[in-house]
C-alpha positions as CSV (number, residue, x, y, z in Angstrom):
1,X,-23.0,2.4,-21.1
2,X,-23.5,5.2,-19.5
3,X,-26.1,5.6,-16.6
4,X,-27.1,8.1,-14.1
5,X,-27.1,7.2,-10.0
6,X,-30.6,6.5,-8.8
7,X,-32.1,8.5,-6.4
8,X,-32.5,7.8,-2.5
9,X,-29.1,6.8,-1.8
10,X,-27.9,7.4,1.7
11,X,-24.3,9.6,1.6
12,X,-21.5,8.6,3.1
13,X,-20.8,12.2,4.1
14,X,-17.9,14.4,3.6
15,X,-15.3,14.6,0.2
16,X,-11.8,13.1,0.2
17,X,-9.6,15.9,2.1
18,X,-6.9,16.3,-0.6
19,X,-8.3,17.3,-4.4
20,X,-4.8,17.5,-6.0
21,X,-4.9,13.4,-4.7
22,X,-8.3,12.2,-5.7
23,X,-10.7,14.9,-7.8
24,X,-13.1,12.0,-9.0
25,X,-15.1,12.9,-12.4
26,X,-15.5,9.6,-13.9
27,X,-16.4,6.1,-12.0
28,X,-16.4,2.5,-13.7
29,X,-18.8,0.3,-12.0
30,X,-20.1,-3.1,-11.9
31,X,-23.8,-3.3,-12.1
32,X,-23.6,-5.6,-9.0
33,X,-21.8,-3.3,-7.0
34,X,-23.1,-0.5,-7.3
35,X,-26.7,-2.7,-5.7
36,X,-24.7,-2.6,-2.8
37,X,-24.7,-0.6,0.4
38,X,-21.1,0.2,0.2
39,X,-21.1,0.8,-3.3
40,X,-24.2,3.1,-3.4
41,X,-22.2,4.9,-0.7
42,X,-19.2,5.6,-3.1
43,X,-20.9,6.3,-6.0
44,X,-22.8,8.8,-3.7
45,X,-20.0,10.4,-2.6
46,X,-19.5,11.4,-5.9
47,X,-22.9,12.9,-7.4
48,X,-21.3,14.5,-10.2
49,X,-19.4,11.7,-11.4
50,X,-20.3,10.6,-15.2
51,X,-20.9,7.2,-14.4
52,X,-19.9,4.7,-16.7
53,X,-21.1,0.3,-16.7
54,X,-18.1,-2.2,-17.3
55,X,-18.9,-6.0,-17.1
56,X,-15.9,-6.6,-14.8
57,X,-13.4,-4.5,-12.3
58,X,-10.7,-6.4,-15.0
59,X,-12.5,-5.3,-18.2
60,X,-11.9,-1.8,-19.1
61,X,-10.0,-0.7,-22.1
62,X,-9.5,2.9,-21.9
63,X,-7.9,2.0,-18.4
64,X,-6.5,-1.2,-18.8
65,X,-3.3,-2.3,-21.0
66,X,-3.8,0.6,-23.3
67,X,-0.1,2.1,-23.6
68,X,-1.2,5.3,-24.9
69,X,-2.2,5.9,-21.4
70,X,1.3,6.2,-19.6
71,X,0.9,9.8,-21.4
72,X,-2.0,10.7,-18.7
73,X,-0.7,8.4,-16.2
74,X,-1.3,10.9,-13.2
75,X,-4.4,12.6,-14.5
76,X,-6.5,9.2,-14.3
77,X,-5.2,8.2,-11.4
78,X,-6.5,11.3,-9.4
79,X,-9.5,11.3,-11.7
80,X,-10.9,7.6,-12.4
81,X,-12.6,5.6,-9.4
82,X,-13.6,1.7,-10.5
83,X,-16.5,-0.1,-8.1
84,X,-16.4,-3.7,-7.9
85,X,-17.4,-7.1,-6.1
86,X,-14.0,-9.1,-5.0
87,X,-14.8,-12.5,-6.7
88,X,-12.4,-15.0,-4.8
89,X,-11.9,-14.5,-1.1
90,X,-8.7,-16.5,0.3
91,X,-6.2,-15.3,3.4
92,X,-3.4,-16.9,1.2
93,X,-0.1,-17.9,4.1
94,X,2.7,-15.4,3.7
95,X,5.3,-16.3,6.0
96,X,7.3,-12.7,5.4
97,X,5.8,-9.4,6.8
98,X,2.7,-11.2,7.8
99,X,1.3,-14.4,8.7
100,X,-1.6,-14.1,6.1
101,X,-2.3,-11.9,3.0
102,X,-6.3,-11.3,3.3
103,X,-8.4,-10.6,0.9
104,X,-8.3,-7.4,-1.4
105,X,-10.5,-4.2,-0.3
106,X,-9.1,-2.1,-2.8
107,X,-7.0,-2.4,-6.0
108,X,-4.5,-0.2,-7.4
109,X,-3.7,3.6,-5.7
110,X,-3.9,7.2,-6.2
111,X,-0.5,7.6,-5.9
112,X,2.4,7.1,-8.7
113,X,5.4,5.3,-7.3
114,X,8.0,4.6,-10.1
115,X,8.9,1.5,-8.8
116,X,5.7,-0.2,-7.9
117,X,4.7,-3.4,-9.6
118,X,0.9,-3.6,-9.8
119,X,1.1,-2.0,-12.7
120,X,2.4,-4.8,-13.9
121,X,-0.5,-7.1,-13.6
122,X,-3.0,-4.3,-14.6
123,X,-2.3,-2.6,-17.3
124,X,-0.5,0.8,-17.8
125,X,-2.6,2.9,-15.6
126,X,-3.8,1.9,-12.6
127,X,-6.4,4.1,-10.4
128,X,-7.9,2.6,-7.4
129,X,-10.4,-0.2,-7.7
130,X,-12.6,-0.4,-4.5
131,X,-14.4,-3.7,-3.6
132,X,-18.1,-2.8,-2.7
133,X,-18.4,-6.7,-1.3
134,X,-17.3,-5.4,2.3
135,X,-19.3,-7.1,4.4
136,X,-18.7,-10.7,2.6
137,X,-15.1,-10.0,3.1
138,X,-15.1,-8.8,6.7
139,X,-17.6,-12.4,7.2
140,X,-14.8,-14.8,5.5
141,X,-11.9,-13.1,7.7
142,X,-14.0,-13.4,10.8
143,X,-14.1,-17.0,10.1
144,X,-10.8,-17.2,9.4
145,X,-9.8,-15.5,12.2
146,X,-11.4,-17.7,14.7
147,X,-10.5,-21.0,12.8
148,X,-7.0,-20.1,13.8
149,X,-7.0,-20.0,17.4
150,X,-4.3,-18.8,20.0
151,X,-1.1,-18.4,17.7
152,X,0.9,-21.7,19.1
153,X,4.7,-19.9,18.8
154,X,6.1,-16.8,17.8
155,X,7.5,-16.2,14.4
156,X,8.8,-13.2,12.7
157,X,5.3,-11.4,11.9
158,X,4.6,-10.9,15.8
159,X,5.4,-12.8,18.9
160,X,1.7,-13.3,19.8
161,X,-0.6,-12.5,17.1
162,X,-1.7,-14.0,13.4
163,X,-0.8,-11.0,11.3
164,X,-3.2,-10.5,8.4
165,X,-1.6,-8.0,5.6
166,X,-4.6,-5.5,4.7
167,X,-3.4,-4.1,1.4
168,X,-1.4,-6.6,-0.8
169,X,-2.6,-4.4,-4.0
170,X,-3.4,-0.9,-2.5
171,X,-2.8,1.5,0.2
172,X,-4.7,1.8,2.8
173,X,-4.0,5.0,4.3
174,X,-5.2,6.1,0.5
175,X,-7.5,3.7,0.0
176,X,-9.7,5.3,3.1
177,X,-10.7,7.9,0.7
178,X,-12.7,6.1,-1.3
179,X,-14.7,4.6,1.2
180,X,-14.9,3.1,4.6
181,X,-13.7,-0.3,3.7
182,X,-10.3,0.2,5.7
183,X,-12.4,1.4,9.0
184,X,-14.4,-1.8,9.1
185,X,-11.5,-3.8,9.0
186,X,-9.9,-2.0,11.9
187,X,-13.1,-2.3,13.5
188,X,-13.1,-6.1,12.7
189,X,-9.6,-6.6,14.0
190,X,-10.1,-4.5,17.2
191,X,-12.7,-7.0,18.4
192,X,-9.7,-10.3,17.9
193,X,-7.0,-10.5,20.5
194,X,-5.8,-13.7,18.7
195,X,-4.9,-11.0,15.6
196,X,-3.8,-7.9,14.3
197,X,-4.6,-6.4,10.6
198,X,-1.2,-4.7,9.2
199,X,-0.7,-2.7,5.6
200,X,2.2,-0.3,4.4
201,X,1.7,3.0,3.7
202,X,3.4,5.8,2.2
203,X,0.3,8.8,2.5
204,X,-0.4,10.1,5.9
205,X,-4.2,10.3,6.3
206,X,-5.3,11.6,10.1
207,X,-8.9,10.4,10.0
208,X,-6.9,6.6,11.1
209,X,-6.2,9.0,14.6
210,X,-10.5,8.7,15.3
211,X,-10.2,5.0,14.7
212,X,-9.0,4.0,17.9
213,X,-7.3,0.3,17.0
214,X,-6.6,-0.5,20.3
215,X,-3.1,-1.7,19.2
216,X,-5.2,-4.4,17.0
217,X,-3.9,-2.6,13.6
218,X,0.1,-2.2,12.5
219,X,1.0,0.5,10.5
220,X,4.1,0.8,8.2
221,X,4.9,4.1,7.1
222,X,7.5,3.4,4.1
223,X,10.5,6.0,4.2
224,X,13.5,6.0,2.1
225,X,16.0,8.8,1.6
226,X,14.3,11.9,0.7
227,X,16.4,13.2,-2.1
228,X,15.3,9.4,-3.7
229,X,12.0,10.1,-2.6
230,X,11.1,13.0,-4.5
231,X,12.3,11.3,-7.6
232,X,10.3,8.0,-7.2
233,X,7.6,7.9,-4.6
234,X,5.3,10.5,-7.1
235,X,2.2,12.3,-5.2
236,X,2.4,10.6,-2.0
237,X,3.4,12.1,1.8
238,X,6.9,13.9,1.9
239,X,9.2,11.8,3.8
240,X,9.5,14.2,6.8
241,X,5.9,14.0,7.5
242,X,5.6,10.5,7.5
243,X,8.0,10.6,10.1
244,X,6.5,12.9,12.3
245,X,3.2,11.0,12.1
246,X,4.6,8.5,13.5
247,X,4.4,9.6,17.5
248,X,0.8,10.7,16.7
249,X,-0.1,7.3,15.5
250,X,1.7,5.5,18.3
251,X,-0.4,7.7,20.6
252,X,-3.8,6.9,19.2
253,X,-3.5,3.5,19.5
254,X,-1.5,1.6,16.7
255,X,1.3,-0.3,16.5
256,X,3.9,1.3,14.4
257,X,6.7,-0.1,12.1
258,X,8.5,1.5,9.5
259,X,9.6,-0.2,5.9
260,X,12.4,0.6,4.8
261,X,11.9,0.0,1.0
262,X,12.6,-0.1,-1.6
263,X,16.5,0.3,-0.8
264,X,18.2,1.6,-4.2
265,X,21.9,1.5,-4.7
266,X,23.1,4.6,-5.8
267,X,26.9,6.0,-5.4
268,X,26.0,8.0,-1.9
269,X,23.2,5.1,-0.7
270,X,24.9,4.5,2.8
271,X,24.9,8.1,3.3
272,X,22.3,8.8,2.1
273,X,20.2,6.1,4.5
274,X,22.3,7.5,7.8
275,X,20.9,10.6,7.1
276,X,17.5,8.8,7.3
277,X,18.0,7.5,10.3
278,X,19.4,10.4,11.9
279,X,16.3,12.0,11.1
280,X,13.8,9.6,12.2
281,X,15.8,8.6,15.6
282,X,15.6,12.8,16.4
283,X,11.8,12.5,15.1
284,X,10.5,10.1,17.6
285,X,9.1,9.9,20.9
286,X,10.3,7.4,23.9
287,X,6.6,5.5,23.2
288,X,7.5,4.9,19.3
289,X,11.1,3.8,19.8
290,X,10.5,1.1,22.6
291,X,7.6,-0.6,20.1
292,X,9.5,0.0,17.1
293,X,10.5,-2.6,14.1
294,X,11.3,-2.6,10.2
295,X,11.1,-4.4,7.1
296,X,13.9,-4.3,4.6
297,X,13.4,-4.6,1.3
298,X,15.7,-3.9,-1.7
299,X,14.5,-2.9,-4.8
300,X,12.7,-5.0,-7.4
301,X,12.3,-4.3,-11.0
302,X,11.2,-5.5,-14.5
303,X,11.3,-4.8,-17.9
304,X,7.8,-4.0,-18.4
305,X,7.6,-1.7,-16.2
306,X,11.0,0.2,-17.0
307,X,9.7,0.5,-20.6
308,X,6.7,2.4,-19.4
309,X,8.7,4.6,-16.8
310,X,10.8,5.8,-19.5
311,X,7.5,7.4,-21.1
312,X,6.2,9.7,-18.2
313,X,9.1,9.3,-15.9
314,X,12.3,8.6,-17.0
315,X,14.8,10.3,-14.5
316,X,13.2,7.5,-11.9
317,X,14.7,5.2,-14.7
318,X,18.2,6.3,-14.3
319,X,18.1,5.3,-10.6
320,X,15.8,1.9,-10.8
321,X,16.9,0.7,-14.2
322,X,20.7,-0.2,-13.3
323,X,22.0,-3.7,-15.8
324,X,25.4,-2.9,-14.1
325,X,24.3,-3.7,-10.9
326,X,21.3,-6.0,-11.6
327,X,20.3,-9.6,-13.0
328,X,17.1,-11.3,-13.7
329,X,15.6,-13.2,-11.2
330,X,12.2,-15.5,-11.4
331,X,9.9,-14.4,-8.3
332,X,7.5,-16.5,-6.4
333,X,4.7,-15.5,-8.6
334,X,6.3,-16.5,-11.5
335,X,7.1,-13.0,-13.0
336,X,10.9,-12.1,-14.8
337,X,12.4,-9.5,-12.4
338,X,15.4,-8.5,-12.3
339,X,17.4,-7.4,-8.7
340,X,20.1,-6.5,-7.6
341,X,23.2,-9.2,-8.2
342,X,22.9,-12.1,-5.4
343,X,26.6,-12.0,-4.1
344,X,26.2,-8.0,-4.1
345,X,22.8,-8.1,-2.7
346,X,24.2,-9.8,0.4
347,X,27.0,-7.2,0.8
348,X,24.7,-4.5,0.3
349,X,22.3,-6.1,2.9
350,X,25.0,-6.7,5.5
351,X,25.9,-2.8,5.0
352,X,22.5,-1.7,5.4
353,X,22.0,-3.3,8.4
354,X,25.3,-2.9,9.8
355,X,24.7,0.9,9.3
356,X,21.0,0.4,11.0
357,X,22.0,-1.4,14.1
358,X,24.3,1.3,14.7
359,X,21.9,4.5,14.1
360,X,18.8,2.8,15.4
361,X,20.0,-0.2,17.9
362,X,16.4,-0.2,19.2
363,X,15.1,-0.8,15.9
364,X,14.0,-4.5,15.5
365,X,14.6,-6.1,11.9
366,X,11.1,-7.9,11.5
367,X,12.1,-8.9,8.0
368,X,14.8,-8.4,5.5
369,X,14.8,-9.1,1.7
């Protein structure tokens, strides 16, 4: 059903800054969302949209496990917006890169990395889903937040703080396009000295510079080897800029880390990633290097998702899609992956990091996988 937006709704003011990233013309929307303030905010933002009513976030064919779509993979994802209501709110333990996973903002991304596995769960395209329910989620975290007190001992997510990762399914940096779900969060966290909010990122937005976190809010920016970049992390930041962001983002008040992920062995890898960290050691300031910290995470693949790659993107495929190297492997969620062979994976790690400690010795390992 299609339905025109109702008059008198406030704007949130201003379009997304980057048109050849988001260029909205069509938005799904749950009836119940769009009665919401934040929802009436996005679909505002958008006046021109063709509007379209779904029965669920989950529930539209044209966008969801319809293989003819790998064809126009990119093309929805800059122009399709969904509007929803997150259902089930749950900070589910993590243990890894954070203490906490917290409930969902946003689902899916505007951007198109080859290797990224929520298209796995949603179907073959997967444009960003934003959750209009903002102030019920900002409420349960609150709660959660306080529930949990003064962190009793340190652990590997942060020596002092309960770490809630912000975008499980999304990314952030992205996802504050859409709507002003990520600012309220840094807002919420800002006000917690018992926590900090942390989420990847591979898109460098600078409206997160006006936030002012007050070192309540950790930022990731993913980097990998350029020349790999370009092949795999489709229509998100070049990896020099994410590195020069960096000292900017340190300065205005967050903590930065950097991911290191996914790692993918080719036959020039360890060269490759001591070029990387050549780069970012010259790249950043005396203020980013004495807070600095990584996670390492080796690639992860699946079938699936390598039989749609090799429709719209297949070069990726020749890097990411290596049986030589690779065996199956049964995740925590129950999905068939495959990864890189265990005895090999440990070599590879123990090079990596090796390499790493010698580049960057004031880089702290947070988390390796």
């Amino acid at each position: 059903m299609v339905s025109p937006l109702s008059e008198g709704v406030p704007r949130l003011g201003g379009m997304p800054p980057d048109p050849s990233l988001v260029d909205i013309t069509r938005i799904y929307y749950e009836p119940a969302a769009a009665e919401l303030p934040r929802g009436r905010e996005v679909l505002e933002r958008w006046p021109d949209a063709t509007l379209v009513e779904v029965p669920s976030h989950w529930q539209i064919p044209e966008l969801h496990g319809d293989e003819t779509n790998v064809r126009r993979w990119v093309r929805i994802k800059r122009e399709a917006l969904v509007l929803g209501v997150k259902k089930s709110l749950a900070a589910r333990p993590n243990g890894r890169s954070a203490d906490f996973i917290a409930p969902s903002t946003a689902n899916g991304c505007a951007m198109a990395c080859a290797y990224c596995y929520v298209p796995r769960r949603k179907g073959y395209s997967n444009p960003v889903t934003v959750f209009a329910n903002i102030e019920q989620i900002s409420g349960y975290l609150d709660r959660h937040i306080r529930r949990q007190g003064v962190k009793p001992e340190p652990n590997q997510c942060d020596p002092a703080a309960w770490v809630y990762d912000l975008g499980e399914n999304s990314d952030c940096s992205a996802d504050a396009l859409f709507s002003d779900n990520v600012h309220d969060l840094v807002d919420l966290f800002r006000g917690h000295p018992t926590a900090k909010a942390s989420f990847a990122t591979k898109y460098v937005n600078r409206e997160l510079l006006d936030w002012d976190p007050q070192g309540r809010t950790r930022v990731r920016f993913s980097l990998m080897p350029e020349r790999l970049a370009k092949l795999t992390d489709i229509r998100t930041t070049p990896v020099p800029e994410r590195i020069a962001a960096i000292d900017d983002f340190v300065a205005a008040g967050y903590e930065v880390h950097v991911n290191f992920s996914p790692v993918i062995v080719t036959d020039t890898w360890l060269e490759d990633w001591a070029e990387l960290f050549d780069q970012l050691d010259a790249g950043l300031g005396a203020a980013a290097k004495e807070q600095l910290a990584a996670e390492v995470i080796f690639l992860t693949h699946n079938a699936q998702l390598h039989e749609v790659n090799t429709q719209w993107h297949p070069k990726a495929e020749e890097v990411l899609w290596r049986p030589d190297l690779q065996e199956a492997k049964r995740s925590q969620n129950g999905a068939l992956n495959v990864r890189y062979r265990f005895r090999d994976k440990q070599r590879y790690l123990e090079q990596f990091l090796d390499l790493l400690h010698h580049r960057l010795p004031y880089c702290e390992v947070r988390y390796a996988f």
